[in-house]
GULO-668076 format. One record per residue: residue number from 1; residue in three letters; x, y, z of N, C-alpha, C in turn. Coordinates in steps of 0.1 Angstrom, whole numbers. Layout:
# residues N
(NUM "ala" (X Y Z) (X Y Z) (X Y Z)) ...
# end
This chain:
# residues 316
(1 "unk" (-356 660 571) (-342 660 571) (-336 664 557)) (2 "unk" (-326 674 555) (-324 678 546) (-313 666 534)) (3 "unk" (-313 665 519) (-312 652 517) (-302 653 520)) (4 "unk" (-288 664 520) (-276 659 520) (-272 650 528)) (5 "unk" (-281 654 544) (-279 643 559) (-284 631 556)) (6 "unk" (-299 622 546) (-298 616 541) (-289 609 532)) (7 "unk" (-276 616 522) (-266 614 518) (-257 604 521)) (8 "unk" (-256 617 532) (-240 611 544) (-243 597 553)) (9 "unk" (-252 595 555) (-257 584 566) (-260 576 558)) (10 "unk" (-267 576 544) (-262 563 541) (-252 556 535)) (11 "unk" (-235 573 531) (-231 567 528) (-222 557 538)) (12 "unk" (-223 565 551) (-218 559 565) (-224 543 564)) (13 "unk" (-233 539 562) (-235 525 565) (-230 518 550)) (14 "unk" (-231 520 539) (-224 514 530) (-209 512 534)) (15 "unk" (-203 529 537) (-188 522 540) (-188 511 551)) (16 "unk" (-199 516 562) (-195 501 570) (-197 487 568)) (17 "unk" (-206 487 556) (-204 472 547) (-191 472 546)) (18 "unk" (-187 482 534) (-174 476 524) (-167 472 534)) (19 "unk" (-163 478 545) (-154 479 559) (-155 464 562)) (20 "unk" (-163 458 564) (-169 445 570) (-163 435 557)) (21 "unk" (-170 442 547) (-159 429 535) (-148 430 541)) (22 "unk" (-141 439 533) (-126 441 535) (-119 436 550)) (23 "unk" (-127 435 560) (-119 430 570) (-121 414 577)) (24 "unk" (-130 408 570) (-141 395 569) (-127 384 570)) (25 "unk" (-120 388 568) (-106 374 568) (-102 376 582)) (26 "unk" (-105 389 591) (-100 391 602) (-106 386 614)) (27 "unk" (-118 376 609) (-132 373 616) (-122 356 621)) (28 "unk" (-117 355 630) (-113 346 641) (-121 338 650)) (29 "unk" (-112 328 658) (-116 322 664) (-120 331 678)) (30 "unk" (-118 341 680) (-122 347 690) (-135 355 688)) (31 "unk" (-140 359 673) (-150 362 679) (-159 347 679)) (32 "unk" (-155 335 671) (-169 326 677) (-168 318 689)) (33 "unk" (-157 322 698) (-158 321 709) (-166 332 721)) (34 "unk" (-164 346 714) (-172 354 722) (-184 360 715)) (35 "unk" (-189 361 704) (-202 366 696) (-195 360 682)) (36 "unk" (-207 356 674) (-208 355 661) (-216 367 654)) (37 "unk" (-214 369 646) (-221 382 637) (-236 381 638)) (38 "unk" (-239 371 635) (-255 368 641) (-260 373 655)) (39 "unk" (-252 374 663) (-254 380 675) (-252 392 678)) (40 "unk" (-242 398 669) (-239 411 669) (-248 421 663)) (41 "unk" (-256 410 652) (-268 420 642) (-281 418 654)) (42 "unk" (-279 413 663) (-291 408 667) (-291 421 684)) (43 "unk" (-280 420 688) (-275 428 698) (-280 445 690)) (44 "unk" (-276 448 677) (-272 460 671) (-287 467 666)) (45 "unk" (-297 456 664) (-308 456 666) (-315 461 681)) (46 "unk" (-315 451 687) (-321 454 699) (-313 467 706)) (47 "unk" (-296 475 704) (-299 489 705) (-309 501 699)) (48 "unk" (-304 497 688) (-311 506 677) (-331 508 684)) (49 "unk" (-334 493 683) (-348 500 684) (-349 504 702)) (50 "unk" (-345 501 712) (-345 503 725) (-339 517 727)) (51 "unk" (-331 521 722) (-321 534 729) (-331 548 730)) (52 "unk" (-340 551 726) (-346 564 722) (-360 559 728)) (53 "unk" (-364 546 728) (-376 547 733) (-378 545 745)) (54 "unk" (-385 546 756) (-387 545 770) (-389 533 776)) (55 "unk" (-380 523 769) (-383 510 773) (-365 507 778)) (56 "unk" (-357 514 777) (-343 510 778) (-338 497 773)) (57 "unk" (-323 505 765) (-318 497 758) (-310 487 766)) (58 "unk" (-304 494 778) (-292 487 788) (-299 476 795)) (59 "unk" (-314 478 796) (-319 468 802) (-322 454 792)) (60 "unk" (-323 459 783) (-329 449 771) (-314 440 767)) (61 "unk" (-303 449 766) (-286 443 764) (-283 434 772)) (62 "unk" (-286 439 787) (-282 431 796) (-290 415 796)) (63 "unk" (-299 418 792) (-309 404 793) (-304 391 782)) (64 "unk" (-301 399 769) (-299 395 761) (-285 391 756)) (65 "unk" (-280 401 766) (-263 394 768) (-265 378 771)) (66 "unk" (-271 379 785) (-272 367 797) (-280 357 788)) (67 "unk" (-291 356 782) (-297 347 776) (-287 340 762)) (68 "unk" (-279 350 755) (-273 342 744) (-254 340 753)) (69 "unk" (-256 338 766) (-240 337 770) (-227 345 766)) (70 "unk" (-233 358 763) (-223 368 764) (-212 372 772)) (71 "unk" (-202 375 771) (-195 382 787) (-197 375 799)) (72 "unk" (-202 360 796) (-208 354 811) (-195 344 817)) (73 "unk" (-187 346 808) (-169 339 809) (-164 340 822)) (74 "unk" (-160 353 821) (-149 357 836) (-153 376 834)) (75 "unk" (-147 380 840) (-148 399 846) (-144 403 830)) (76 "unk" (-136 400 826) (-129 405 812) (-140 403 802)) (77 "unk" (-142 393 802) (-149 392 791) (-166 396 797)) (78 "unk" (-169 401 804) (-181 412 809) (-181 426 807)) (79 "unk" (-164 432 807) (-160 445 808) (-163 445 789)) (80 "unk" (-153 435 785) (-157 438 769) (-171 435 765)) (81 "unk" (-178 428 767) (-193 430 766) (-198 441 767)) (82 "unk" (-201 449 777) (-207 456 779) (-201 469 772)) (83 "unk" (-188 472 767) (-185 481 765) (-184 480 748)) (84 "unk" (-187 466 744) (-195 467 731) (-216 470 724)) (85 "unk" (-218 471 740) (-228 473 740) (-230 489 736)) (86 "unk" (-221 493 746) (-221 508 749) (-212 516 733)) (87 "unk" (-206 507 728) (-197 516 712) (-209 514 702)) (88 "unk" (-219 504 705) (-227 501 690) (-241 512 695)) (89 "unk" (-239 521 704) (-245 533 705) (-245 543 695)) (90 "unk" (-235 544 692) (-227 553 680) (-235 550 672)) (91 "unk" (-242 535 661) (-249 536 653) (-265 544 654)) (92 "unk" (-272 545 671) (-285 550 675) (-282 566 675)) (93 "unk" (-266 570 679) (-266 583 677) (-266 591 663)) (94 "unk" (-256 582 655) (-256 585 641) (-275 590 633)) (95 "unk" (-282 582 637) (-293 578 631) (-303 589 635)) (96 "unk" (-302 593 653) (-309 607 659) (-303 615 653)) (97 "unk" (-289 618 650) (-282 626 645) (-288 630 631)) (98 "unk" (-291 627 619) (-293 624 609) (-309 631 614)) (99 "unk" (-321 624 619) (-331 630 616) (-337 641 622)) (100 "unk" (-323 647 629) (-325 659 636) (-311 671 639)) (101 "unk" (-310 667 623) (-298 677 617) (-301 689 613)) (102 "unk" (-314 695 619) (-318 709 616) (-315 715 630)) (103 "unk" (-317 710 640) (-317 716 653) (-300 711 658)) (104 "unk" (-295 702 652) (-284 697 658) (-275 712 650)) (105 "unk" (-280 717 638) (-271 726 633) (-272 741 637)) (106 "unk" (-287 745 639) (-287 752 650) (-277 756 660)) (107 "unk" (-278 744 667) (-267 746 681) (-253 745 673)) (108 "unk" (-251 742 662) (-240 739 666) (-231 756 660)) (109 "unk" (-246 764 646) (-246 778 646) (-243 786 653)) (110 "unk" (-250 779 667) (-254 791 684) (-242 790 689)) (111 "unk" (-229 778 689) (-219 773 695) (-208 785 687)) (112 "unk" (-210 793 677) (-201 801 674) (-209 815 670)) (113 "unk" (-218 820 676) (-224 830 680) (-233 831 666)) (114 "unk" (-236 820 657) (-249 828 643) (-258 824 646)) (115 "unk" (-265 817 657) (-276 815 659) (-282 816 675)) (116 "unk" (-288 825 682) (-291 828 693) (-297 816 699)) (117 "unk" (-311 811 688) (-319 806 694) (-313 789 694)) (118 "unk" (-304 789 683) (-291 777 687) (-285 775 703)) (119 "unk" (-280 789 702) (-274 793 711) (-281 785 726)) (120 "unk" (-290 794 726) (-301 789 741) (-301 775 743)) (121 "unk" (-306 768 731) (-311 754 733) (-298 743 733)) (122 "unk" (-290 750 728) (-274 743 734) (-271 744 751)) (123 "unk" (-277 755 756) (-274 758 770) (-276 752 778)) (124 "unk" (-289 749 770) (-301 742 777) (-299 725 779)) (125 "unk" (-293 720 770) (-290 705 767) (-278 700 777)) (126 "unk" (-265 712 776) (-257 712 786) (-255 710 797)) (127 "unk" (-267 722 802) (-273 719 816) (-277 708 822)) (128 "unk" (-285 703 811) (-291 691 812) (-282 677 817)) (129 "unk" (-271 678 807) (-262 667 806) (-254 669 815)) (130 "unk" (-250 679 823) (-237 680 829) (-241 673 849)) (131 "unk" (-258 667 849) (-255 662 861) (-250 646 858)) (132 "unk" (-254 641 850) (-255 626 851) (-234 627 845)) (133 "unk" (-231 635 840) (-218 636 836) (-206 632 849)) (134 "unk" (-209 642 860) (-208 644 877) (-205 628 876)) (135 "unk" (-221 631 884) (-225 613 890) (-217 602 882)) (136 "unk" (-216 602 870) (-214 593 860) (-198 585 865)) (137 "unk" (-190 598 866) (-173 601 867) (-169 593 880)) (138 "unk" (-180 595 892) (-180 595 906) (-180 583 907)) (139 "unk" (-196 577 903) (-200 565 910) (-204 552 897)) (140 "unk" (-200 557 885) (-201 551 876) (-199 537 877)) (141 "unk" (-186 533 885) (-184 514 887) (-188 510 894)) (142 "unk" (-198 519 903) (-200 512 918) (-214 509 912)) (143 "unk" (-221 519 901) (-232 517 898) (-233 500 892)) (144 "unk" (-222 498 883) (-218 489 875) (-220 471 879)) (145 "unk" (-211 478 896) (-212 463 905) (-222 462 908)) (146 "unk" (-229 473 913) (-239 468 919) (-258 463 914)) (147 "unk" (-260 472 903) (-272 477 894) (-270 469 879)) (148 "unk" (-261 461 878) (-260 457 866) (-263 439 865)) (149 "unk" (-277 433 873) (-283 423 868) (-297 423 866)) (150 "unk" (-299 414 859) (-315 409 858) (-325 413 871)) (151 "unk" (-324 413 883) (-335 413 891) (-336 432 893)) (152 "unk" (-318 440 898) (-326 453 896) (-335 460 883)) (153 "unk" (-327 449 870) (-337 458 859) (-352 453 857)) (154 "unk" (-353 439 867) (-367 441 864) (-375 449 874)) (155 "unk" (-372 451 885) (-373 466 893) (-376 473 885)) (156 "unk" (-369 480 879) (-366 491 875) (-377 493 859)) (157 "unk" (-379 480 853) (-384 483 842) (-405 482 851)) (158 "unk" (-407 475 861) (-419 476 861) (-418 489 870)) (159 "unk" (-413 495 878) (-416 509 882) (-419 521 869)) (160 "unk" (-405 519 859) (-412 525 853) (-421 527 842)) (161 "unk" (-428 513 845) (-442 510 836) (-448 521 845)) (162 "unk" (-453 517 857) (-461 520 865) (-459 541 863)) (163 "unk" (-448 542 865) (-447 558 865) (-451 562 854)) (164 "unk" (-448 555 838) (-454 561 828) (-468 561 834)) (165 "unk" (-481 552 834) (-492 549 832) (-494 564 844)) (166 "unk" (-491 562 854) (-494 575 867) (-493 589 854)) (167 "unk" (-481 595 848) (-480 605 839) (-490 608 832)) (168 "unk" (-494 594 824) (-506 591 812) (-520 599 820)) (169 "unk" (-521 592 833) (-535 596 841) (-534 609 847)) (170 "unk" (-522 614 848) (-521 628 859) (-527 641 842)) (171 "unk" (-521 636 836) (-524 643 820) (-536 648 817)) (172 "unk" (-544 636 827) (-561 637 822) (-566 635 811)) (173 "unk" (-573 624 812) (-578 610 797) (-585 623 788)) (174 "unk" (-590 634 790) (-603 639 779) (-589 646 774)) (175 "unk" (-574 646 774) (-559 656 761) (-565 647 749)) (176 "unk" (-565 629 753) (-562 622 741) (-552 630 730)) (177 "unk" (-550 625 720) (-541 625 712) (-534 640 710)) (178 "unk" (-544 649 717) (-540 669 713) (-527 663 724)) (179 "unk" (-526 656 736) (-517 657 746) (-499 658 743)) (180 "unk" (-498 651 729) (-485 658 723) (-482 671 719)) (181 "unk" (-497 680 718) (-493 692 713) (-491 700 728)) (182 "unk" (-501 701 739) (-504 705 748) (-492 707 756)) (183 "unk" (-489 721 761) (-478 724 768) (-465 732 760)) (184 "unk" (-453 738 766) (-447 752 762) (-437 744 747)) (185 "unk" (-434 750 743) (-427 749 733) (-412 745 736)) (186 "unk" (-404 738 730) (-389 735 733) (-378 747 737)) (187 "unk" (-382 759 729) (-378 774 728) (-382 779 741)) (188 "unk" (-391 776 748) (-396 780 758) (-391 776 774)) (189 "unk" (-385 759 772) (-378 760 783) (-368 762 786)) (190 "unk" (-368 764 806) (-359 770 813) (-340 764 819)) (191 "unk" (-338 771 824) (-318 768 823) (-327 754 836)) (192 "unk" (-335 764 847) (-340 750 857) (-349 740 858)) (193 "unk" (-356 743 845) (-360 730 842) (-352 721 834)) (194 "unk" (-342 726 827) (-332 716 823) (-321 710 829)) (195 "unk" (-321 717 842) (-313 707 852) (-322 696 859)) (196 "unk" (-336 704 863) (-344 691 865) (-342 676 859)) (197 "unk" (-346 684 846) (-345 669 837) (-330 665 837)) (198 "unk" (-318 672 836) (-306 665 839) (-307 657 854)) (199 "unk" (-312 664 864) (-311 652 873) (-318 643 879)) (200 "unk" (-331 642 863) (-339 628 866) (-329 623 856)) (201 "unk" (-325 622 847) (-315 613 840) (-302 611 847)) (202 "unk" (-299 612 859) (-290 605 867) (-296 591 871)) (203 "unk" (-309 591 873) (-317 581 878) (-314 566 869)) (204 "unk" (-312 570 853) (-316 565 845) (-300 556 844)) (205 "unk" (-290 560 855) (-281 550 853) (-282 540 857)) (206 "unk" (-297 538 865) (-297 523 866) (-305 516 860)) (207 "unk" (-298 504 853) (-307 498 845) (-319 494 839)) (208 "unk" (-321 495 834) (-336 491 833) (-343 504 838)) (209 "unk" (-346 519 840) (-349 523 845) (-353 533 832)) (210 "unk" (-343 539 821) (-343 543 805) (-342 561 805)) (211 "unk" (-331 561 799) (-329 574 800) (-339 583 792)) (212 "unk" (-344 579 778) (-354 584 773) (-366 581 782)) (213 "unk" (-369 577 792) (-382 574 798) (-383 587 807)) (214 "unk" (-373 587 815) (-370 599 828) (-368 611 821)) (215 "unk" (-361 612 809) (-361 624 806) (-372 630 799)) (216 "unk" (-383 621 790) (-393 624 788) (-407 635 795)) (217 "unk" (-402 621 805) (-411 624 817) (-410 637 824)) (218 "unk" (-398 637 824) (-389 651 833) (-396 660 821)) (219 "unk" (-392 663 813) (-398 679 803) (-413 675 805)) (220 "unk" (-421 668 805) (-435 667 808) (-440 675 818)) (221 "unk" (-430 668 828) (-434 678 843) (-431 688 843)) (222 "unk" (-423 694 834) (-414 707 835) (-426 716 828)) (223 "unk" (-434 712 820) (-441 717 815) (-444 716 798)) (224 "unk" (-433 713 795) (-431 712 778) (-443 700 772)) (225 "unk" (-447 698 760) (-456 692 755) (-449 680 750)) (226 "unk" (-455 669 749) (-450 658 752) (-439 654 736)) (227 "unk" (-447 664 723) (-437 662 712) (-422 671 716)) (228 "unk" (-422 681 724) (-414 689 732) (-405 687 736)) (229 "unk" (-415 672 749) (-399 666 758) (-393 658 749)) (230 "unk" (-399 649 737) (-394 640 734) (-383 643 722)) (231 "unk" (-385 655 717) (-373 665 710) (-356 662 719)) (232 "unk" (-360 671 737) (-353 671 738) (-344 661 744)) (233 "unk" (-354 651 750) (-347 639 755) (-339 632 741)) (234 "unk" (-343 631 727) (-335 631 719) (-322 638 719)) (235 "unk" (-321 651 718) (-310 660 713) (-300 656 727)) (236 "unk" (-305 656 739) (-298 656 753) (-294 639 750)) (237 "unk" (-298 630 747) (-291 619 742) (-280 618 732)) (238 "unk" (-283 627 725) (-266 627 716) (-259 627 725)) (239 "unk" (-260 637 730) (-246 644 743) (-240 633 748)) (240 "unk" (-251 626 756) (-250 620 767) (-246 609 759)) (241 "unk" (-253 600 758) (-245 588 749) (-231 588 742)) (242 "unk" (-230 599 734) (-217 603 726) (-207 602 738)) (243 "unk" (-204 610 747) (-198 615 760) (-196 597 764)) (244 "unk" (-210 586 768) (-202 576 774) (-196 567 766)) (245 "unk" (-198 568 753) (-193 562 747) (-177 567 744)) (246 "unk" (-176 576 741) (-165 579 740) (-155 573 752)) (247 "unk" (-161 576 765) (-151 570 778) (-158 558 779)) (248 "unk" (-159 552 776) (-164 535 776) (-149 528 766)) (249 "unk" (-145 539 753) (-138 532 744) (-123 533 749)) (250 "unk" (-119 547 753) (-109 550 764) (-107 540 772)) (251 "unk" (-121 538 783) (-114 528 794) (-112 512 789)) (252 "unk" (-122 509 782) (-121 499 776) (-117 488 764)) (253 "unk" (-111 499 759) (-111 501 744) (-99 486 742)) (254 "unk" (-89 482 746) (-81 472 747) (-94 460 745)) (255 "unk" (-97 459 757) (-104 448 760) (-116 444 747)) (256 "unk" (-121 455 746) (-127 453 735) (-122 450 722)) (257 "unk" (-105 456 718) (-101 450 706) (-97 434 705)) (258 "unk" (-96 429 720) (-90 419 723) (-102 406 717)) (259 "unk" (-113 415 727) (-127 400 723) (-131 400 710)) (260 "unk" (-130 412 703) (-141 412 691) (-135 416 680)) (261 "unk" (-135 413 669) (-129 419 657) (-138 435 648)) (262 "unk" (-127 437 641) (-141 446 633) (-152 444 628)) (263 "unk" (-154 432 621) (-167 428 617) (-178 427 626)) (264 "unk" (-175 422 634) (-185 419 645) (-189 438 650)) (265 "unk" (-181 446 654) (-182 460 655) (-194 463 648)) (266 "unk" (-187 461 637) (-194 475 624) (-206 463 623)) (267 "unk" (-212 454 618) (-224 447 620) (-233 451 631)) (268 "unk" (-230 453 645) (-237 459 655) (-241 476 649)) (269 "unk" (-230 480 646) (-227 495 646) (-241 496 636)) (270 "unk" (-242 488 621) (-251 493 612) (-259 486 616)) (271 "unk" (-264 476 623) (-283 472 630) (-281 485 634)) (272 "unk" (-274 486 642) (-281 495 655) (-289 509 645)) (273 "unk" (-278 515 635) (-284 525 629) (-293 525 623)) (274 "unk" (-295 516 616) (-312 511 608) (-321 514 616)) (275 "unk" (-324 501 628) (-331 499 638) (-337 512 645)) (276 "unk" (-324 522 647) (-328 536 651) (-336 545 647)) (277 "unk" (-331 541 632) (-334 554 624) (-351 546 622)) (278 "unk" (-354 534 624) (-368 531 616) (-376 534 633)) (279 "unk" (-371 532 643) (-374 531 656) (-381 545 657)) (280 "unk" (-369 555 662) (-374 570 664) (-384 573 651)) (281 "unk" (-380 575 643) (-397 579 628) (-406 570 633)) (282 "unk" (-407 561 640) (-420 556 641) (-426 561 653)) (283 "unk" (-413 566 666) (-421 566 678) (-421 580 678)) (284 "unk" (-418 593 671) (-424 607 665) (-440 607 658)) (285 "unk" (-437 592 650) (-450 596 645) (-463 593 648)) (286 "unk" (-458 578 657) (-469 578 670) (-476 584 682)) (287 "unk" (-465 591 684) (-470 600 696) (-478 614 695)) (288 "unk" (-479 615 679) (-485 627 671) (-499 620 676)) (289 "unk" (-504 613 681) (-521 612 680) (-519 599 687)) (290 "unk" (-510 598 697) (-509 586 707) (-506 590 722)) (291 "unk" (-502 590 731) (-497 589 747) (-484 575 744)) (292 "unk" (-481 577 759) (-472 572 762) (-471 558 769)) (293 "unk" (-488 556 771) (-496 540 779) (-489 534 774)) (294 "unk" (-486 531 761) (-483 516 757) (-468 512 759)) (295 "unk" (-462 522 759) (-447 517 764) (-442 512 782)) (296 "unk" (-456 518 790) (-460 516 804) (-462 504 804)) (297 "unk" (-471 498 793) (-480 485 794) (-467 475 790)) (298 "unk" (-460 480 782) (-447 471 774) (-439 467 784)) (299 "unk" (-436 478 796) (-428 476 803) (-431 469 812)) (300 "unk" (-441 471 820) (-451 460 829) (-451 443 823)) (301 "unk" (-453 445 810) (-454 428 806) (-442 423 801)) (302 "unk" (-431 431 801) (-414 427 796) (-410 421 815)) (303 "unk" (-413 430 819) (-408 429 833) (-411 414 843)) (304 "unk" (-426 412 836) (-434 397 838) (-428 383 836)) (305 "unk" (-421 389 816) (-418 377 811) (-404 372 821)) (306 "unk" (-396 387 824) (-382 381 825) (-386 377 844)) (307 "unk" (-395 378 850) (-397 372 862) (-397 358 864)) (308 "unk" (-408 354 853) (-413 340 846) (-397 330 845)) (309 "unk" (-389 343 833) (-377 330 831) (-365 329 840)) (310 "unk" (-367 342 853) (-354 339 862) (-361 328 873)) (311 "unk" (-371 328 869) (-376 314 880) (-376 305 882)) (312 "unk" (-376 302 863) (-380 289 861) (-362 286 856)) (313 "unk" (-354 294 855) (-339 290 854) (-335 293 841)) (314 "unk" (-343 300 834) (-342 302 819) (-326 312 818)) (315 "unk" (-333 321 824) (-321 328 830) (-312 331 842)) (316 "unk" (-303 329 842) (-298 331 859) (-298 345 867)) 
# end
């Protein structure tokens, strides 16, 4: 990453300290009735490292909402939950943003005709993003009522243990670690394989299910090499995340000034970007001479634990 994008992003999280001083008198009885900052670093965290990896972050939110009594009030105070869930994205985008400011500049070259091969791989991300965009607009609340507790995400998170591990084996055990290089180049894929993968990341609106996991997966199948998909399931996550976040703030954006103050914001906002930024550089540099098993096996035994505690009443 070139240092100046180093620069900017950390000067972005220092100002969101000072920001946090500076507004620290503003820290009310409302937020320690709805989150304390301890929760918000803890929430800002568990985006940060969940959002990019194939374990889903919405699944891990939602759990973690319900376990520390988030949003578990009345409908209002669930709408603002979650749609603080969905703004402290901004810190996991900032952070992808930042270590993939060569290709993000690219497109954004290609976006006014000085870079062709910008140009393509913008087309291509578009494509990508513009089904779950559809669906999103359509069926978005209905997803919301219905797909948004503990038992579909543990569904959803042990299927897709199981589908990674099937991927890992369909691969054939003797790739071992070459299996990240093996397969077409990012430059190399098509307008319809990138709708493919746009409309396995529809899938991924339901919880627990991880948009980086399906989209992964998806360039896998498409043919791209596994450091390949995981480029562009990155770059197609700006989009996409930026895009709901932005209409998450729109529709919700009241409700959320109502429950939570700034502090509590920008504290989520800067875990989440740390968490990110140390998250993705680790899971690039594992997958250089790793597979994808162990996030399979993660999911399978995350899926276990939260079976264990809706049983025993830990969680409702």
């Amino acid at each position: 990453m070139p240092r100046l994008g180093w620069i900017v992003l950390v000067a972005l999280v220092i100002l969101a300290g000072v920001l946090t001083v500076v507004f620290a008198p503003a820290y009310d009885a409302r937020d320690a009735q709805n989150m304390t900052l301890w929760q918000a670093a803890l929430l800002g965290t568990i985006e940060g490292v969940t959002e990019f990896l194939p374990i889903s972050s919405t699944g891990h939110l939602l759990v973690a909402q319900q376990a520390l009594g988030i949003g578990t009030r009345d409908a209002q105070a669930k709408h603002a939950a979650d749609a603080f869930a969905i703004c402290i994205q901004l810190g996991a985008i900032l952070a992808v943003l930042g270590l993939y400011a060569g290709r993000v500049g690219s497109m954004t070259r290609g976006l006014f005709g000085r870079d062709p091969a910008g140009a393509r791989l913008l087309g291509r991300v578009l494509c990508a993003f513009l089904p779950a965009a559809v669906l999103g607009l359509l069926l978005g609340e209905q997803i919301k009522a219905h797909l948004f507790g503990p038992w579909p995400v543990v569904l959803a998170w042990a299927v897709g243990g199981g589908a990674i591990l099937a991927v890992v084996w369909w691969r054939t055990p003797s790739e071992g670690g070459a299996g990240a290089h093996a397969g077409k180049r990012l430059a190399e894929l098509s307008v319809r394989a990138a709708l493919v993968i746009g409309l396995l990341q529809c899938v991924a609106m339901w919880p627990g299910v991880s948009r980086s996991l399906v989209t992964i997966v998806g360039g896998v199948l498409a043919g791209l090499s596994l450091g390949a998909a995981v480029e562009f399931s990155f770059l197609l996550g700006l989009v996409t995340l930026s895009a709901a976040t932005g209409y998450d703030v729109v529709r919700h954006g009241a409700q959320l000034n109502e429950a939570y103050s700034p502090p509590a914001l920008l504290v989520g906002l800067c875990f989440a970007f740390v968490s990110a930024l140390l998250a993705v550089h680790w899971m690039v540099g594992y997958l250089r001479s790793h597979g994808l098993a162990l996030f399979g096996y993660y999911r399978l035994a995350v899926a276990a634990l939260v079976v264990v505690l809706l049983l025993t009443g830990v969680l409702a």
